[in-house]
Structure formats: C-alpha cells, structure tokens
C-alpha positions in Angstrom: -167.0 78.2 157.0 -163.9 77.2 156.4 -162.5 74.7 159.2 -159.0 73.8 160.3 -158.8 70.7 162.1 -158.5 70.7 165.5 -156.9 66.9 166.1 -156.2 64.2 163.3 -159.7 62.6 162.0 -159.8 59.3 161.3 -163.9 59.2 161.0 -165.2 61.9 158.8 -167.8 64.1 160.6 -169.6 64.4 157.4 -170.0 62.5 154.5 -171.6 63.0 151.1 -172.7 60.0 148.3 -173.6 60.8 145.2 -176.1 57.8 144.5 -174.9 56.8 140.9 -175.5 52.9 139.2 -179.4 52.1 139.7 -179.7 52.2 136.2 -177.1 50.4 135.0 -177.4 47.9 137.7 -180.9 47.1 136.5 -180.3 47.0 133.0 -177.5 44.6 133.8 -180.0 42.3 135.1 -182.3 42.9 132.2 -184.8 44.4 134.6 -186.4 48.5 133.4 -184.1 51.3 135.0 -186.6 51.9 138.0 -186.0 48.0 139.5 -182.9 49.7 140.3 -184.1 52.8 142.0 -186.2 50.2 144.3 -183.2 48.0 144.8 -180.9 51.4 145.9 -183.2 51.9 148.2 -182.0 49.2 150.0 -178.6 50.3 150.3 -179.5 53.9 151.4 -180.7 52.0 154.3 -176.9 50.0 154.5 -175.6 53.3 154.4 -177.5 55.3 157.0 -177.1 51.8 159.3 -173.2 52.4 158.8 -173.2 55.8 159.2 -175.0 55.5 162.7 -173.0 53.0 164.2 -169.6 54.2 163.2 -170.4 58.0 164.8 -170.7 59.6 161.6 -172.3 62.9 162.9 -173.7 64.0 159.1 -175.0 62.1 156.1 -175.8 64.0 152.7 -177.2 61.7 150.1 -177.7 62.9 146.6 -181.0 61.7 145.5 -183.1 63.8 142.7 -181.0 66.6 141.3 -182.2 69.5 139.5 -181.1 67.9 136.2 -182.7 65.0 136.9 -186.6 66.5 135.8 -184.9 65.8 132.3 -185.3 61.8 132.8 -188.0 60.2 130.9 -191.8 61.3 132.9 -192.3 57.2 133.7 -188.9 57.1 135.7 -189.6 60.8 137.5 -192.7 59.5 138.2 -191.8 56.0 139.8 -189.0 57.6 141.7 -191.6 60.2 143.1 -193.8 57.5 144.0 -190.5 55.8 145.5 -189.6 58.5 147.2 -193.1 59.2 149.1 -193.6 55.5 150.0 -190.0 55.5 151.4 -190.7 58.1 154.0 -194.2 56.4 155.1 -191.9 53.5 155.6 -189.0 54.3 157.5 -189.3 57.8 159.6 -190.4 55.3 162.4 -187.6 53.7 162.4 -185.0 57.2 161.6 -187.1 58.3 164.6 -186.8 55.0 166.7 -182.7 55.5 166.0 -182.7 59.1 167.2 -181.7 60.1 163.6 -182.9 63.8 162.3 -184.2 63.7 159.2 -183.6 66.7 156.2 -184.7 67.5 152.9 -182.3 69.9 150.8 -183.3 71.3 147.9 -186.4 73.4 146.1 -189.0 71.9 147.2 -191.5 73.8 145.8 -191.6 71.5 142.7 -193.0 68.9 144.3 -196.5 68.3 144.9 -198.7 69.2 147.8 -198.7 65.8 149.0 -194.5 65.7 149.0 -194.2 68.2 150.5 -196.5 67.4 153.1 -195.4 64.1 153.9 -191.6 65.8 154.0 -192.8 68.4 156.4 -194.3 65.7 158.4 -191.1 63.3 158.3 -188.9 66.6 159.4 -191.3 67.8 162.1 -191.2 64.1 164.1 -187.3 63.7 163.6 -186.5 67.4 164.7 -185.4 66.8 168.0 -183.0 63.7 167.4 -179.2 64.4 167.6 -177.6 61.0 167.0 -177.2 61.1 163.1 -177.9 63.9 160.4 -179.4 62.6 157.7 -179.8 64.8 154.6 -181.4 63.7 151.6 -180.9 65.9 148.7 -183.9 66.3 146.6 -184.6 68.5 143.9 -181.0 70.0 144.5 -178.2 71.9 142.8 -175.0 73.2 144.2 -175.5 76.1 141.9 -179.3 76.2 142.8 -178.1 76.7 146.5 -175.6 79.1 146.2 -177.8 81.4 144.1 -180.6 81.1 146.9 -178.3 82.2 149.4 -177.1 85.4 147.3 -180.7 86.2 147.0 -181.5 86.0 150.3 -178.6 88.5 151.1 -179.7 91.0 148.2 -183.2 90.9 149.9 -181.2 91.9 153.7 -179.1 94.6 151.4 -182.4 95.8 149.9 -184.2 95.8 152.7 -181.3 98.4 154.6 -180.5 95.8 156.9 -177.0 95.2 155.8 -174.3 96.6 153.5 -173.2 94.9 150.1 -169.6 95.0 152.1 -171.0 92.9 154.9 -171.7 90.1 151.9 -168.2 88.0 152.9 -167.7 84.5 152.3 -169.1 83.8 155.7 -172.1 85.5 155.2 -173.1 83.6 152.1 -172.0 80.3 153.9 -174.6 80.7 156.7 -177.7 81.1 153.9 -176.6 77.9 152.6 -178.5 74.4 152.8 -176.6 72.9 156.2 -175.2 75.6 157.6 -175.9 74.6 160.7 -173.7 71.2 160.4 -170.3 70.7 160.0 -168.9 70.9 156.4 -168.5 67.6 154.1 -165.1 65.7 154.7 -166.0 63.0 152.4 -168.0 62.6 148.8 -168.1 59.6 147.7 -169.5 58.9 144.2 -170.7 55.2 142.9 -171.0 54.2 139.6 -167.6 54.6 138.4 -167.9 58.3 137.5 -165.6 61.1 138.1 -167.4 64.6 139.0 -169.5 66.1 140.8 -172.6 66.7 139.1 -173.5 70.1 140.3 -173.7 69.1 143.8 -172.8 71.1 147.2 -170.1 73.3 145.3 -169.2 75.7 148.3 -169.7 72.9 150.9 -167.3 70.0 149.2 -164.3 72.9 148.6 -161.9 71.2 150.8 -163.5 67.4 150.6 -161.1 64.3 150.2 -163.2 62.8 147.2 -163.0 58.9 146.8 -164.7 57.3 143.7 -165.7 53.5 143.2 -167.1 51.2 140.0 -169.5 49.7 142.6 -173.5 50.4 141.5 -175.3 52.0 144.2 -177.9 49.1 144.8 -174.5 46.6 145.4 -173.0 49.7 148.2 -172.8 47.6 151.2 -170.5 48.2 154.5 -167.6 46.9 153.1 -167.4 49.3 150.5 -168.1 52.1 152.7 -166.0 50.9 155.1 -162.9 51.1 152.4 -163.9 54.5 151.6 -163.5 55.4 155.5 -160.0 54.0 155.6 -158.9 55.9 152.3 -159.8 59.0 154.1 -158.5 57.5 157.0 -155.1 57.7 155.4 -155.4 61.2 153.2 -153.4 64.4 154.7 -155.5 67.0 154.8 -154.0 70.1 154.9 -156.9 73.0 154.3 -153.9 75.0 151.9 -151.1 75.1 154.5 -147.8 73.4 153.6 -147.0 69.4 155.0 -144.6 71.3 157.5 -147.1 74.1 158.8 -149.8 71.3 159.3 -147.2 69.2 161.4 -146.2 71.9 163.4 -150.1 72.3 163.7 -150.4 69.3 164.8 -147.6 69.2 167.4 -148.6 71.9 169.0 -152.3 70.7 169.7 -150.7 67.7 170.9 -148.6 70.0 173.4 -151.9 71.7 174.3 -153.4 68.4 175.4 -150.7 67.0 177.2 -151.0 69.6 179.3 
C-alpha cells in the first residue's frame, strides 16, 4: 500500500480534514454547540467545491467518530438529524457534479432510516468518477484496522489462506478505501495537534498541516494555503534527500525520452 511517487506532486491526490472548531466557534458567538455543527456544514460544502475544481481525486472528511457517541444525547442527536437532512439535500447536486459519494465507518449503529438514506445516497453516486468524497461516520482508525484483521482470521479460518499470507498488503486491501489512492494530506482545524484515532494505517506517510481556523470559518483560502504548504514539503517515503533526487532524475530521464 505503500506508494513511491512517480513525478513531483504539487496537488495532493488525497486529502483528509479532521472537522475540529463547530463548537467553539458557536460558543464564541454565544450561540448552543450544535449552531455550529449547522454552520460547518457550510464549509464541508466550500471544501468539497475546492476539492473538485482543483482535481483533487479523493476527499476524506472526518465527521462522527467512534468517540464521539460520548457527546451529550441532545448534540448526537441534532447532529444525526443534521446529518440525514444533509444527504436529502445535496446528493443531487454531488450527483449533478459527477462526485461519488462514501460512507466509512460502522454503520450498523445507526438507525434503519440512516442507513437507508446512506445506501440510497451511495447507490445514485456509484458511477461518478470526478471526485471521491468520503465522509467518515461512525469511524475509528483502530475500529478499521481491527475489521480488516477479522476479516482475514475469517479467510484463515475458513482454509482459504495461510496466517503467512497475512502481510502488510493483505491487511491494507480489507481496509475502508482501499480501492483509492492513500492520504497525502490531513489537515486538522481547530488549532489541535493529533490525530484523534483516525485512518492510522492510511495517514503513515501523510505531510500533516494544522491550523487555529474553526471549521465553520474553512473557506478556500485556507485550504488553498494548506495546498501550497504541501506544495513545498519533500516527501521522501524513508529514502535519503539524495536517493529521492536521484529518483527523481531518473524519471525525468525516462520522460524525456
């Protein structure tokens, strides 16, 4: 799963936001917490605009984790609510942009009526190709990885593999996304540093960029600053500055020819 880059990227293929600030932002304001889940809304639309114009092939947005049940039942509830009247509203238009729409995560804890408006948002987006969009739901890195193994211990137990066949490859293909290139980017709002439990195999060799800005006030500029940090990162997937130049000159010698 691992990738080695093939020519110099100044676009990411893949970026991942961890969605931090609506809170804060609304108790700034003196407004309840879940104004600001309704307000980030808002900017999840900014991003995926952004993402889709500027050939961003994958966008991973970290919306309800695992951890999150924990909030108090009024906020899970609102941002439930929030979350089914948001894909009534805009799968039209994800659909009307030719962007595929995903939902990562355990969905099994949500109710019947979730799930089968999710179903019904992925089923009408399947075919479009011109932006990934993956909203994390319900999701934990460590949640992920432990499906995967599970999925691998069935194949062992089932005599259709060996427990030597489980390599790092193997695992990576059970994992949410495996079919889309890995994150080059994270970027986290709200002025925290970490990860939060989210895609822990996937973001191994991610450039990570962090900002104070509140998720509701993420807007292209921001994003677009973010791009040009990456823009200007060297990324060298463990090999030496030296080895990665030499890379590099030698795929420019391939294509010159």
């Amino acid at each position: 799963m691992k990738e080695l880059p093939s020519i110099e990227q100044l676009v990411p293929r893949h970026v991942a936001i961890i969605m931090d600030g609506n809170g804060r932002w609304a108790e700034q304001r003196g407004k309840i917490r879940t104004f600001g889940h309704k307000a980030g809304a808002e900017a999840v639309r900014r991003a995926v605009a952004f993402a889709r114009r500027n050939g961003i092939e994958s966008l991973t947005l970290f919306a309800f984790s695992s951890e999150n049940w924990k909030r108090p039942a009024t906020e899970v509830s609102v941002l439930m609510e929030l979350f089914m009247s948001v894909l009534k509203s805009e799968v039209k238009k994800l659909n009307d942009n030719d962007i595929r729409l995903r939902i990562i995560g355990d969905k099994e804890a949500f109710s019947k009526r979730l799930q089968k408006r999710i179903y019904e948002a992925e089923e009408k987006t399947q075919n479009n190709s011109g932006l990934n969009l993956n909203i994390a739901a319900n999701y934990g890195g460590q949640w992920d990885i432990t499906q995967a193994s599970r999925k691998l211990a069935d194949r062992v137990k089932a005599g259709e593999m060996e427990p030597s066949e489980i390599t790092e490859q193997a695992i990576a293909e059970e994992l949410m996304m495996a079919d889309q290139p890995l994150p080059d980017l994270l970027i986290r709002t709200g002025g925290e540093r970490r990860i939060s439990n989210f895609l822990l195999w996937q973001l191994a060799y991610a450039e990570l960029y962090f900002t104070s800005t509140l998720w509701p006030d993420f807007d292209d500029a921001v994003f677009a600053r973010a791009i040009t940090d990456f823009a200007q990162r060297e990324r060298r997937f463990g090999l030496t500055s030296e080895q990665l130049n030499v890379l590099m000159q030698g795929i420019e010698t391939r294509i010159e020819e």
